[in-house]
Structure formats: structure tokens, C-alpha cells
C-alpha positions in Angstrom: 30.0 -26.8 103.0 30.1 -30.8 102.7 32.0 -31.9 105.5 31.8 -35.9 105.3 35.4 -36.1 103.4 38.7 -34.7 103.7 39.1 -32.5 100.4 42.7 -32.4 100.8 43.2 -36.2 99.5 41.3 -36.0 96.6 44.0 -33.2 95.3 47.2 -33.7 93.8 49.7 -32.3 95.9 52.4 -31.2 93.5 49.4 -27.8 93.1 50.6 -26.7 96.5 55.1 -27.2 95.8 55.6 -23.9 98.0 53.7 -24.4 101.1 53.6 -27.5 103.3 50.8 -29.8 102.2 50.2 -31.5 105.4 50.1 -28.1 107.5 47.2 -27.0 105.2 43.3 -26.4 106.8 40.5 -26.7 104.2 38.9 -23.8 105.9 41.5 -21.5 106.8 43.1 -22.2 103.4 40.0 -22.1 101.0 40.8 -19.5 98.8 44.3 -20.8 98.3 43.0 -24.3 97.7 40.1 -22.9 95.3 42.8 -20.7 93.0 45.3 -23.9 93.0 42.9 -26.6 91.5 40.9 -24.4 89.2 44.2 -23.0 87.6 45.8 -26.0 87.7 43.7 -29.1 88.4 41.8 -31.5 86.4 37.8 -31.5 86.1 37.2 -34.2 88.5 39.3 -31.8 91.2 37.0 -28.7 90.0 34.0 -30.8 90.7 34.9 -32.3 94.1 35.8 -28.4 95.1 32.8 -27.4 94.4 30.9 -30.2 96.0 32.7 -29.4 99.1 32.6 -25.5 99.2 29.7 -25.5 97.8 29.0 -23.1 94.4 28.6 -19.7 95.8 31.4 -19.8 98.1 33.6 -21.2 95.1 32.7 -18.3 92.8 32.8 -15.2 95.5 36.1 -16.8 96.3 37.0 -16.5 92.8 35.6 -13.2 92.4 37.4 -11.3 95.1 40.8 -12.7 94.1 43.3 -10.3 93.3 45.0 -11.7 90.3 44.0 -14.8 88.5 45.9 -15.9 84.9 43.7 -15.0 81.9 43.2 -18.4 80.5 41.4 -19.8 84.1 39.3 -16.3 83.9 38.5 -17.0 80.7 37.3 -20.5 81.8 35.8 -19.4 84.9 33.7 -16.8 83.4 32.5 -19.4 80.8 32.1 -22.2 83.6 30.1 -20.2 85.8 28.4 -17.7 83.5 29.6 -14.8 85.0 30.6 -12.0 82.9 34.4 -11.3 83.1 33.7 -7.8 84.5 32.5 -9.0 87.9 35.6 -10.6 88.8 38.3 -8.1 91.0 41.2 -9.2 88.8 39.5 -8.5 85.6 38.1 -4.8 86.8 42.4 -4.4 88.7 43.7 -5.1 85.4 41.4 -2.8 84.0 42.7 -0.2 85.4 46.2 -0.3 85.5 47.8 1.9 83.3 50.2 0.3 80.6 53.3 1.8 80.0 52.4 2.5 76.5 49.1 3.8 77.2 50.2 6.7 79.7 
């Protein structure tokens, strides 16, 4: 982890409109910080995330999520090379039964 710059103001803070911005700890609040900025953030953000966390603690953050929106999956998956399967929300989803399947 790359420790030599505060992460937290190179990200916009309208990601984070429901907790307190300044309260937030890089470390403590990784995997909300991670989810935030690759569902919503630009490529520069995604880049200096990684740069900071560091690429496999990015991507087994984003793996053991619980739910993340299909379109950032998608583009995940794709960005990482990671086959959809691996990722907790995609195997969760899985196996949920639909109402119209049960």
C-alpha cells in the first residue's frame, strides 16, 4: 500500500453524499472507498486507487463484495481479467431464486 499521499483528496467527494467525508480513514474504509470510485469515478480515480491499495488488494476487495451493479461487474471483470464467476455478487446472484423461476 503506497502511503506517500492522502488518497482521499484526489476523489470527488459528492461519491461519498451519505457518510461524512472528513470522518473517513483510507484503511478502515477501503472497501467502501474501492466500491465508490470504481462504480462511480472517473479513470484517473480507478488508477490512483489502485496505485494506492495496490492491485490485489483492489480486486479481493472487489471480489468479496456482496453486491456490486452489473454494469461495474461487467467492467471489472473485463478490467481485471477475471471471469465474472469469481466475484461473490455474481455467484449471490446466481443463486437467488427469481420469483418466476420457483
Amino acid at each position: 500500500m503506497h502511503k506517500s499521499f492522502d488518497i482521499l483528496k484526489t476523489i470527488n467527494p459528492q461519491y461519498f453524499w451519505d457518510v461524512d467525508f472528513s470522518k473517513l480513514d483510507p484503511l478502515k474504509s477501503k472497501r467502501l472507498i474501492i466500491e465508490r470510485v470504481f462504480s462511480l469515478g472517473t479513470s484517473t480515480e480507478i488508477a490512483q486507487i489502485i496505485a494506492f491499495y495496490g492491485q490485489s488488494i483492489v480486486l479481493n476487495e472487489l471480489k468479496n463484495m456482496q453486491y456490486i451493479d452489473p454494469k461495474t461487474l461487467n467492467f471489472v471483470s473485463l478490467f481485471f481479467n477475471t471471469p465474472k464467476q469469481s466475484f461473490k455478487c455474481y455467484k449471490r446472484k446466481q443463486s437467488m431464486n427469481q420469483h418466476w423461476t420457483s
